[in-house]
N, C-alpha and C positions, 0 to 999 in steps of 0.2 A: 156298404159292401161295394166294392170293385168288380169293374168288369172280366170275365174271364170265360176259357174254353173248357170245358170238361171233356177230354178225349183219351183213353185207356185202351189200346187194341190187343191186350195178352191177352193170352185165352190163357186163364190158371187153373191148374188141375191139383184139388186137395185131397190126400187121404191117401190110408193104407194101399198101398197096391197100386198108385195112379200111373207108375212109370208102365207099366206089362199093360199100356194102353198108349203106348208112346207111336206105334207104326203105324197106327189105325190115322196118326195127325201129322206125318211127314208127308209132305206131297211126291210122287211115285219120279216125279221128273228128274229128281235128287239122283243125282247119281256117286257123286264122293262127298264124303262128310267128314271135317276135322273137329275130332274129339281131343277138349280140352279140360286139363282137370289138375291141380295140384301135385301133393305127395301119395303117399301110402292110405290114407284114410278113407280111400274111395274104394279100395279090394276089402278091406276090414267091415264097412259098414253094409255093403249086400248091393249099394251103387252101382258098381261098376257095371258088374256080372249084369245086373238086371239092363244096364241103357246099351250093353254091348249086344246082348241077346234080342232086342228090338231092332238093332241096327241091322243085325245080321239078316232077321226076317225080313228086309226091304233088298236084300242085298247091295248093301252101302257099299263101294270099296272104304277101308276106314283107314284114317293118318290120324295116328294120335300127337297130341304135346301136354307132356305133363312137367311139373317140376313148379305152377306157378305159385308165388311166395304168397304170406301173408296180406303184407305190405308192397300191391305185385308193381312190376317194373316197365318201365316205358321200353324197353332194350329187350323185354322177353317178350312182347308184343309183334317187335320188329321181325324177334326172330320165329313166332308162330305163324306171320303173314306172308313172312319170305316162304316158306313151308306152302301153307297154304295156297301160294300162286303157283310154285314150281309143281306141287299136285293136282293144279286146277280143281278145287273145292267149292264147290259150289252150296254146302252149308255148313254149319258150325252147329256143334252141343255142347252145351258146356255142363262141365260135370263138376259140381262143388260149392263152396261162397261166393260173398261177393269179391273175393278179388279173383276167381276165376274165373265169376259171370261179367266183372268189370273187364278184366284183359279179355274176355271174349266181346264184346259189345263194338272195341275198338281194332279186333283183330277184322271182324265181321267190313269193316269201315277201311281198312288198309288191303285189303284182300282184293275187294270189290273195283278198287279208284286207285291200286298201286301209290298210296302214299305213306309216309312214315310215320311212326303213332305220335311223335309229340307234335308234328307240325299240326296233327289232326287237334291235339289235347289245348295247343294257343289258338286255334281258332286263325289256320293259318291255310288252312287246304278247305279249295271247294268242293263238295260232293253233296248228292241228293238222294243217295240212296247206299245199302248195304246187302251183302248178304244174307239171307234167311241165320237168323237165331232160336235157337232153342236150348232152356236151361232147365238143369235137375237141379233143385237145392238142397243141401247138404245140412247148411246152416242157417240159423233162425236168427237171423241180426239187420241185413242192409237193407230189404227192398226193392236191391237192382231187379229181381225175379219180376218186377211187376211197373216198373220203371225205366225212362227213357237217359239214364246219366250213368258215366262210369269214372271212376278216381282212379288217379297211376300216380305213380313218385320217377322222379328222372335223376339217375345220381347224380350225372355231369352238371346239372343246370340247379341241384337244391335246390328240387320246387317237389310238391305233392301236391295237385290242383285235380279239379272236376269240370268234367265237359260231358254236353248235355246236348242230342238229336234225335229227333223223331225217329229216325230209320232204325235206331236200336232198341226198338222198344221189345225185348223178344215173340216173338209168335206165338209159343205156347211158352209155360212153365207148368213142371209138374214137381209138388212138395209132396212129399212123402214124410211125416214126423216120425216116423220110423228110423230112417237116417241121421235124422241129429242125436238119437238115446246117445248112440257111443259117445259125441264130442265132450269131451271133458269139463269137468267144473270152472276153470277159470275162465273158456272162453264160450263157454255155458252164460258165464256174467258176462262177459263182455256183447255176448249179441244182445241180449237183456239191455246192459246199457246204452249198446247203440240207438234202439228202436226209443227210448224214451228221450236220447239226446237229438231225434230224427222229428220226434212230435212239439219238444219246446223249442227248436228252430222255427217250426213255423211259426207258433206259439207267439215268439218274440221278434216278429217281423213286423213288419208295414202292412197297415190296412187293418179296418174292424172286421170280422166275419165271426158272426155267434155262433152257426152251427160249426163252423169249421173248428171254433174252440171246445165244441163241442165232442167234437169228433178226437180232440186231442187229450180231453178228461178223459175220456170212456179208453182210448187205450193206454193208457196212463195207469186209471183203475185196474185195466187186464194186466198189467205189468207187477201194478205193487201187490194182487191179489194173487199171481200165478207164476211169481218170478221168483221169490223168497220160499214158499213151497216144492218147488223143481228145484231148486240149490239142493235140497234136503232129500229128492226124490227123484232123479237121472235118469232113472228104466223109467219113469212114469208115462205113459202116450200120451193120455189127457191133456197132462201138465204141458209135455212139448208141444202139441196141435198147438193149444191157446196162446203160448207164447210165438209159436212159429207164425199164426195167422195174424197175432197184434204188432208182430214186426213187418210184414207186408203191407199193413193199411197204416206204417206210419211214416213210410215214403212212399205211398203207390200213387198221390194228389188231393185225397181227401180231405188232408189237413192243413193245406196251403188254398183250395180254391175260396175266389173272395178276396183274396188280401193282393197286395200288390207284390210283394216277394217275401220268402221269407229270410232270418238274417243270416246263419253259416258264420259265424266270426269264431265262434267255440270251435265248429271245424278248423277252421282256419288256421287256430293254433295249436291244436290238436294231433294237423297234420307237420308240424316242426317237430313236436316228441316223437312220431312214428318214422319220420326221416332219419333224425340224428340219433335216435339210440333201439330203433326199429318197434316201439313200444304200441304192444296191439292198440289197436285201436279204438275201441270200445275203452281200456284204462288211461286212453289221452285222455277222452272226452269226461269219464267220471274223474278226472284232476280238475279236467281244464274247468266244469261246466260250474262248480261251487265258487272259485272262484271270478268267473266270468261274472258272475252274482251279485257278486261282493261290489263289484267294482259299478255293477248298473246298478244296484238299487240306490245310488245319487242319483238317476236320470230319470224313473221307472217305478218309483217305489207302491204306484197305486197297482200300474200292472201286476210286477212281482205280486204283490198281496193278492190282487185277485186269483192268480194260477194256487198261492198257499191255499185259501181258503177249499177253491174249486176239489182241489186235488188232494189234499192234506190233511185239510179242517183246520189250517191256524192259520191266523190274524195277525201275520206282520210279516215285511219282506225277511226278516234276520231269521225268526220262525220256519219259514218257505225254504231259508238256503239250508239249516239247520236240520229238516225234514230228507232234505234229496241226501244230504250227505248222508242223515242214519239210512235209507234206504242202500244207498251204494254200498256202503259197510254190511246191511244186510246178505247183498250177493259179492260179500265181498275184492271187491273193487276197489282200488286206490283212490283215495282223496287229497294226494296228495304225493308231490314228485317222492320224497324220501320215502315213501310205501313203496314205490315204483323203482326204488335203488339209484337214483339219479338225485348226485349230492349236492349241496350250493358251489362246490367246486365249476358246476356245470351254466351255472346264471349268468353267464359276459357269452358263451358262447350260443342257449339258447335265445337270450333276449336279440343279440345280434343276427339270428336269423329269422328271428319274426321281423323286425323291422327292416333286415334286405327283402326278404320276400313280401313287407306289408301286408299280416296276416290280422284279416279283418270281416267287418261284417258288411254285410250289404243296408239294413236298417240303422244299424247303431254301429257307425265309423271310431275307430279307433287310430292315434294314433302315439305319437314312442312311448310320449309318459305314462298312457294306458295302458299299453303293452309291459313296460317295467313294473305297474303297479297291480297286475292281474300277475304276471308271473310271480311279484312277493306272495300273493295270495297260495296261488298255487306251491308255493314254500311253506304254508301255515302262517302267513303271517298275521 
């Protein structure tokens, strides 16, 4: 095992009812708050109403920005910070997923130190500190809720990268699984798939650490045991808490402490489908992740085997790839680009932007002719 820090400072707030306890954790000094949140689905789900009516009892002045995408943008960032100075905002909430706790994270960071969000994203601007954050979660998938890293896409520059600082860790987070009932079945799976493609990142990293794998069976197990059952049952509470609480502890550090990093390569390409044909994100990752597989288990085949075993109960890496796949078809999920509607017509243009962008891993490097022969995969081949 490697040497490491263990340090978490959100204070996360679980359960029915935990936002109408949100004023009692804003500090009184607060005087304006910029409220960030997406499209329409935050008046529909009971959201809204409920973090606007705590705001209100502190007497916030409130600036809202909403409208942030799926897939959110380094340019809407720019323009929530420019907002956020010209009102002197002294904190942020963010109201939503992770791409609007992610564009908060870094709105929090250009507000504070007047920089611009991608210089902040290349690791180009110095800064030591951010504005207070606090996020509602909406949706049961990334982990930013409990997490110091936030992901943007830059159209100009064709890039979808992640950038990672202590000062965004948010303050508090309060989950409510009441909130995600409404979110619909397809992206119902896709936070599903997130959280399981978030636990074999580490999974498939650098470094031994047994309980850490440990930690990454067990919510694995909570995935394939309460993620196929909620496909089938949407209003259920139960169902949502245990999926909502297995995708927070599978980016919060539990299942990275111990190893030296983990790998991010499946992201990596993952993040080219979501660029170039705006493909949620959770069905890059169940494309990309079988065949990533495919292509490691030349390098890897005892690990692979032991995750099948661990996780699955079968004995061979081909078994292991052959398992995830039936699982992703269970909430179903693409396995592949032509489920996703992206034809071989599309193969000169994708492969040529993983290899301008050199979309890769941090353990297991990749590069053209692996890239060409993960995306055959990723074709069925």
């Amino acid at each position: 095992m490697n040497n490491f820090i263990a340090y978490n400072p959100t204070r996360l707030h679980f359960g029915k009812g935990v936002v109408n306890t949100m004023s009692k954790h804003i500090d009184q000094k607060h005087k304006k708050v910029l409220l960030m949140y997406g499209k329409g689905s935050v008046t529909k789900n009971g959201s809204y109403n409920d973090t606007i009516g705590q705001l209100k009892k502190l007497n916030l002045e409130i600036t809202e920005f909403s409208g942030i995408k799926p897939n959110p943008l380094a340019s809407d960032v720019d323009s929530a910070a420019k907002l956020g100075i010209e009102n002197k905002i002294d904190i942020i909430v963010a109201l939503g997923g992770g791409s609007v706790i992610d564009s908060a994270k870094i709105t929090a960071i250009c507000i504070k130190n007047k920089l611009a969000a991608w210089d902040v994203m290349k690791g180009k601007a110095r800064f030591e500190s951010a504005i207070p954050l606090i996020a509602v979660l909406t949706l049961a998938a990334t982990g930013t809720e409990m997490n110091p890293v936030a992901v943007l896409q830059n159209q100009d520059t064709k890039e979808k990268i992640g950038f990672g600082h202590p000062a965004v860790f948010p303050q508090h987070s309060f989950l409510d699984p009441v909130y995600t009932q409404s979110v619909p079945a397809n992206y119902t799976a896709y936070g599903i798939v997130d959280l399981i493609a978030h636990s074999m990142e580490a999974y498939f990293g650098k470094g031994d650490a047994s309980l850490s794998d440990k930690f990454v069976y067990a919510i694995l197990h909570e995935a394939m045991e309460f993620g196929p059952a909620l496909m089938k049952d949407l209003n259920n509470y139960e169902l949502r808490a245990n999926i909502m609480w297995a995708a927070t502890n599978a980016l919060n550090g539990i299942t990275g402490h111990g190893r030296i990093t983990g790998d991010w390569g499946v992201h990596g390409i993952g993040h080219i489908l979501s660029f170039l044909y705006d493909t949620p994100h959770g069905a890059s990752l169940s494309i990309v992740y079988p065949a990533w597989l495919k292509k490691m288990k030349e390098r890897m085949p005892e690990r692979i085997e032991e995750f099948g075993k661990a996780v699955f109960g079968v004995n061979s890496p081909d078994k292991t790839i052959e398992a995830l796949e039936s699982l992703f078809k269970k909430l179903n999920s693409p396995i592949n680009l032509q489920e996703q509607g992206i034809g071989k017509d599309k193969f000169d243009e994708i492969l040529n932007l993983m290899n301008k962008n050199n979309a890769n891993g941090f353990a297991h490097k990749l590069d053209d002719t692996d890239r060409k022969e993960i995306l055959e995969f990723m074709y069925g081949k």
